[in-house]
Each structure stands twice: as structure tokens, then as C-alpha cells.
N, C-alpha and C positions, 0 to 999 in steps of 0.2 A: 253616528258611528265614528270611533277613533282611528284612526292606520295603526296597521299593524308592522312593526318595524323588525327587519330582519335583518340580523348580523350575516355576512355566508365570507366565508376565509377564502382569501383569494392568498393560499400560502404558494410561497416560490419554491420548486425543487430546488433551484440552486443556491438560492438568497441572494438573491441580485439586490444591489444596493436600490432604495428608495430613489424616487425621481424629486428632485430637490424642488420641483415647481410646485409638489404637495404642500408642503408645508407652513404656508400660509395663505393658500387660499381656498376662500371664504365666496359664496353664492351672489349674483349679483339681482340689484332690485327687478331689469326687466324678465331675468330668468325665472324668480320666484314669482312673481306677478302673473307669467304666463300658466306654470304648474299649477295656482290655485286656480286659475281660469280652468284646465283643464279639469281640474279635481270637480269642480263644481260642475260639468260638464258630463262627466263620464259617471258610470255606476259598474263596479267591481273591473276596473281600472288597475296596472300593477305599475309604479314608477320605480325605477331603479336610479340611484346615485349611487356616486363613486366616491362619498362622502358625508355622514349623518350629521346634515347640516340641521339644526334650531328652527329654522324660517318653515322647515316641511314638517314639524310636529303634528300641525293643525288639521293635515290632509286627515281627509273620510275615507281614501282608498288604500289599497294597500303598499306601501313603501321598502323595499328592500335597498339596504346597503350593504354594495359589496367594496372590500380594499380597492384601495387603486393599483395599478398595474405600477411595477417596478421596472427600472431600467432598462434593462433587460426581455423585458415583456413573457418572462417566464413563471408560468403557472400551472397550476394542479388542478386540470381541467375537472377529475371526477371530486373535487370539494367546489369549485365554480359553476358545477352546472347545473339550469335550471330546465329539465326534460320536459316539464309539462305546459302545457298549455293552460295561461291562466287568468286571458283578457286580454281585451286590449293591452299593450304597454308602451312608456314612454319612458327612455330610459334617456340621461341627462349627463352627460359628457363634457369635460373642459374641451373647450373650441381644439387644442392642439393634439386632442388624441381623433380629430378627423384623420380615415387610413387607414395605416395597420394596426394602430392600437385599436379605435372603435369595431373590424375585424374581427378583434380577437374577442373584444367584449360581444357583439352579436353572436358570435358562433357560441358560447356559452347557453345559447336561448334558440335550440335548435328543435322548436315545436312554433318557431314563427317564421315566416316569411315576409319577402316585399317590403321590408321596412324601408322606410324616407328621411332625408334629412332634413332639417330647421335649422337653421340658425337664428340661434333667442337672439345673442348678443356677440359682443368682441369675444368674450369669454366662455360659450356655452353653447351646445350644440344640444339636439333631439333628437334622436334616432326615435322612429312610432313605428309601430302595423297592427292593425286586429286581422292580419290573416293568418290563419291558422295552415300549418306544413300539412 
């Protein structure tokens, strides 16, 4: 089985300028190394990134990528949001949106609860839960 990769707009009502620490970074080998662990692990599994990295092509489960948040952390929650309930998920975060920014990303995913944090690496956090709201 392939991942099924999905684009979902994380457009800004205001168009807050981009967050410049986007713009060249790139996934690191312990974070990926974990994810395929995981992949191989799990069966109908949903990862989310905040960025359609190359290295997660391979996953078997399902991978959504959404924009990353802007400066500003303003978004169009009814184009962001995922209502339903659709597996375990493990959604994959640059280390410095621990807070308000990963907040704003979990509340987009308001058919989960309990989710937990990991820190893969310097640069990469986990937010998980398979329980269901």
C-alpha cells in the first residue's frame, strides 16, 4: 500500500507574512527514522506534516500535509479542519511550534483527544493519541 498524500490549505484570513524559519527546513534523519518505525508499526495510521517532505513518500499509511502556520498564527479554520476521526495519528511538528502554535494545529483535529508529546529530536516534536473525542 502507497500513502495517500493530501494537500489541505491552511490559507490566512489576513495574509500574515510567512514565518521565515520555513524556508529551508528540511526533515531530520532521527525524525524520519522514527515515522518509518512507526509506519511499520501501525495499520490505517494518519501522519500529518507541516511540510511534504521526500523522505515520507514511502509511508504505507496515510500522510496529510498541511501549510505551515504564518506569523501571525492566523488561519481559516473551516479549510484546516479535520472533523473526523481517522486512526490513530501522529502529527510531526518543528520543535519550536511546542505551545501555541502546536494548539492551534491540535484543535484543527477536534475528533481526538489525549494526545502526548515526543520529542524525536532538537528539531521535531510528535504530538500522538488514538483516542477518540
Amino acid at each position: 500500500m502507497v500513502a495517500t498524500i493530501i494537500n489541505t490549505g491552511c490559507q490566512s484570513k489576513t495574509d500574515g507574512k510567512a514565518d521565515p524559519r520555513e524556508a529551508n527546513r528540511v526533515i531530520d534523519s532521527p525524525s524520519v527514522a522514527y515515522l518509518q518505525k512507526l509506519d511499520k508499526e501501525n495499520k490505517d495510521a494518519v501522519f500529518v506534516t507541516t511540510k511534504d517532505f521526500p523522505e515520507l513518500k514511502g509511508l504505507n499509511n496515510k500522510v496529510i500535509s498541511i501549510k505551515p502556520l504564518n506569523q501571525d498564527l492566523s488561519i481559516n479554520y473551516d479549510e484546516y479542519l479535520h472533523k473526523d476521526y481517522m486512526g490513530p495519528i501522529y502529527i510531526l511538528l518543528p520543535s519550536y511550534y511546542i505551545g501555541i502554535r502546536a494548539s492551534v494545529i491540535l484543535k484543527c483535529f477536534p475528533a481526538y483527544k489525549g494526545f502526548a508529546l515526543k520529542e524525536l529530536s532538537d528539531n521535531y516534536a510528535l504530538y500522538y493519541t488514538d483516542q477518540k473525542r
